[in-house]
C-alpha positions in Angstrom: 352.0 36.5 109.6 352.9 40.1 108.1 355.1 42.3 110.5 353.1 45.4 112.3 354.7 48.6 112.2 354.9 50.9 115.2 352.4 53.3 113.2 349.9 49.9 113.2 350.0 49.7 108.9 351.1 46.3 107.6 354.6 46.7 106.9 354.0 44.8 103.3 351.4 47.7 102.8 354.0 50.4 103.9 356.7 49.1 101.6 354.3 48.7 98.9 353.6 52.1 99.0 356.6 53.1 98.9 358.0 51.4 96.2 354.6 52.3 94.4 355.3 56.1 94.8 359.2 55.7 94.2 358.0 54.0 90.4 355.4 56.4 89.5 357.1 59.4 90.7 360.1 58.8 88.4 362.5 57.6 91.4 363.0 54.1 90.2 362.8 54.3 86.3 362.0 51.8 84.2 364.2 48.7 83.9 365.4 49.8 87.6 366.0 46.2 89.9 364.0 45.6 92.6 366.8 43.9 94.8 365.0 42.2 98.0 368.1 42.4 100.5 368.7 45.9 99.3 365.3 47.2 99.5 364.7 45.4 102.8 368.3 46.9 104.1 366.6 50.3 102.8 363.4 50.4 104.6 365.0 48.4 107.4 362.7 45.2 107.4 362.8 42.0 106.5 363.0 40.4 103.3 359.6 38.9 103.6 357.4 42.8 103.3 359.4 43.1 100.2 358.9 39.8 98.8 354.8 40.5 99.5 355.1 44.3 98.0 356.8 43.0 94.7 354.1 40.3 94.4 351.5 43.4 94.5 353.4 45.6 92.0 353.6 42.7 89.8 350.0 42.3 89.8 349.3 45.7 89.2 351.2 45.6 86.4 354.6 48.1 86.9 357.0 45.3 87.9 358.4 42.1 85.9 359.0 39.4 88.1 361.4 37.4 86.0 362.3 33.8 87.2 366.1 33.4 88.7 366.7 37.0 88.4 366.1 40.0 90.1 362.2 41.6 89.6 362.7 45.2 87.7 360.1 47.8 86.9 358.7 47.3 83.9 359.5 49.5 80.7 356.2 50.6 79.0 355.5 51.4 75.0 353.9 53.5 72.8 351.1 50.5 72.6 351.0 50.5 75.5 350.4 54.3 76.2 347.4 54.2 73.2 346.3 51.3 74.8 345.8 52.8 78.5 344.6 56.1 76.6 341.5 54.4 75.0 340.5 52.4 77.8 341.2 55.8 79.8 339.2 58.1 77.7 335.6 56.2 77.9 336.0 55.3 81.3 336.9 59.1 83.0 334.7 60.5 80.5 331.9 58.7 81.9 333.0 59.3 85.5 333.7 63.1 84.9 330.0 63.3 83.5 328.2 61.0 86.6 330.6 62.8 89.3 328.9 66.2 87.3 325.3 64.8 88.2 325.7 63.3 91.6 328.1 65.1 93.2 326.9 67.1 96.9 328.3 70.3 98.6 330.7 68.2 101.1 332.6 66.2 97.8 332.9 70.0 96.0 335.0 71.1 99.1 337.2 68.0 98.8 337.6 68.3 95.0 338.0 72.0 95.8 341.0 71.5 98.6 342.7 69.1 96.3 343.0 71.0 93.6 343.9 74.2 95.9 347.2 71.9 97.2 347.9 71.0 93.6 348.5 75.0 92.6 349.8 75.4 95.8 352.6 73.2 95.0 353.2 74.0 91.2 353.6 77.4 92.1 356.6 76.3 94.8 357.7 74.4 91.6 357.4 70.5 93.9 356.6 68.4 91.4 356.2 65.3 93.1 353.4 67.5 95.6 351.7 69.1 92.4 351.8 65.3 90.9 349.9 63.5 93.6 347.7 66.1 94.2 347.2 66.0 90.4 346.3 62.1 90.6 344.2 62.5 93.9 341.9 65.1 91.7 341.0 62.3 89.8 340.9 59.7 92.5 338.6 62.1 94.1 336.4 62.9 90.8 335.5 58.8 91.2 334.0 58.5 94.4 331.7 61.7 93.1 330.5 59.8 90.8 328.9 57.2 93.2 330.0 54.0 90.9 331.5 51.2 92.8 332.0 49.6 89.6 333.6 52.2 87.8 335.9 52.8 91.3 336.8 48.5 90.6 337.6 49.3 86.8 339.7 52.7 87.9 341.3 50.3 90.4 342.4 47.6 88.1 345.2 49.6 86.1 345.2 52.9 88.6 349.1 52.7 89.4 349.8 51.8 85.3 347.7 54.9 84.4 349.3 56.8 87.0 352.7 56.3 85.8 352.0 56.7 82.2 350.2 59.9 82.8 351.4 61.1 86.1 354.7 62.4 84.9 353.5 65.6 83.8 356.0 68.9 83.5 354.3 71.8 83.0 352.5 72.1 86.7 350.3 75.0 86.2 348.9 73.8 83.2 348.2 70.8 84.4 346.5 72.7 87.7 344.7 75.2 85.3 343.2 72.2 83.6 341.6 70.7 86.2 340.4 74.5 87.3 338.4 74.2 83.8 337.0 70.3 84.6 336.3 71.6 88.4 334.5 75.0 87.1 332.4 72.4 84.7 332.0 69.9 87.7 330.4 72.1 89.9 328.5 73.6 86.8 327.0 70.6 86.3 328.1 70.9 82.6 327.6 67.8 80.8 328.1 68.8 77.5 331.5 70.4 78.3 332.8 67.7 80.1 332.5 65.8 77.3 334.4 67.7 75.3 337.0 69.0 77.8 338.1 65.4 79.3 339.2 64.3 76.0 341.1 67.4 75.2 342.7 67.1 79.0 343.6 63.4 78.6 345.1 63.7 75.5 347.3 66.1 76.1 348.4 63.8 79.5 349.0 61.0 76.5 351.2 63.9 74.6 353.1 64.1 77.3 353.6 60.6 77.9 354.8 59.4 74.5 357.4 62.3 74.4 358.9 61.6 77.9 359.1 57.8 77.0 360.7 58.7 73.7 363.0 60.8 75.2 364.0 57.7 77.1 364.5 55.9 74.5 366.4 57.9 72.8 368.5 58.6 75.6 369.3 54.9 76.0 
């Protein structure tokens, strides 16, 4: 049976979600170790919580378990970038255009305070803030659009997308973009939607394949 933290979460949940935030917010890089007696010492659990949360990063596809070795996070490519920016395009297209049509007054406030903490924070210059509250825009942009199968499909490949894309530098672009997508949101603007989540995404993939080239250059 999995431990219970004090707080009541699953402690394989807690460390799952930690390790999930320390990858896709840059603070264990690609090719990093994932060390189960270190990580455990870390966190201050047992081995076993660890063991569970590598198993779940594996399966979402950001860790390499690798047989007799040590499990490291996994090292993405350009393919795979293009790859994740095709599948990414039709899919939030279609979610920003439904979340357009269905959404209701109470999911504009939401949208609305996310995107508030997201300029909040890129004007204090915290990245890692202005980044999640970046990601929780779109999070929140799919439950508008009332699609529990789109939601599965998002939730298939969310923490991949979220560290290929996530990693963004330039805060208050990224903040003034959604502003745009928001405005067009509540506008109920179809035919701009269309064209502006495109234009938004790809610049996210720009952004991706220069950051992972850097790394490879730097390597």
């Amino acid at each position: 049976m999995t431990a219970v933290g004090a707080t009541g979460e699953l402690e394989s949940v807690r460390v799952t979600r930690i390790l999930r935030d320390d990858i896709v917010l840059g603070r264990r890089p690609p090719g990093s170790r994932l060390v189960e007696r270190d990580i455990a010492a870390e966190l201050d659990v047992s081995r076993l919580p660890v063991r569970e949360a590598i198993r779940t990063l594996v399966a979402e596809g950001v860790v390499i378990a690798r047989p007799r070795s040590w499990a490291v996070v996994r090292e993405f490519t350009q393919r795979d970038i293009r790859d994740f920016a095709e599948v990414r395009e039709s899919i939030e297209t279609l979610i920003f255009a439904l979340a357009a049509e269905r959404h209701d007054e109470n999911g504009i406030a939401r949208l609305r305070a996310v995107h508030e903490r997201e300029v909040a924070a890129a004007r204090e210059g915290d990245a890692e803030a202005a980044r999640i509250a970046a990601a929780e825009f779109h999070e929140v942009v799919a439950i508008l659009a009332g699609n529990d199968m789109l939601c599965e499909l998002i939730d298939v490949f969310a923490t991949r997308l979220r560290w290929l894309f996530g990693q963004h530098d330039d805060l208050l672009a990224m903040a003034d973009e959604h502003r745009v997508l928001l405005d067009a949101i509540i506008a109920r603007d179809l035919e701009a939607l269309r064209r502006l989540v495109p234009e938004h995404l790809s610049s996210g993939q720009k952004t991706a394949e220069r950051r992972l080239a850097s790394e490879n250059i730097a390597i």
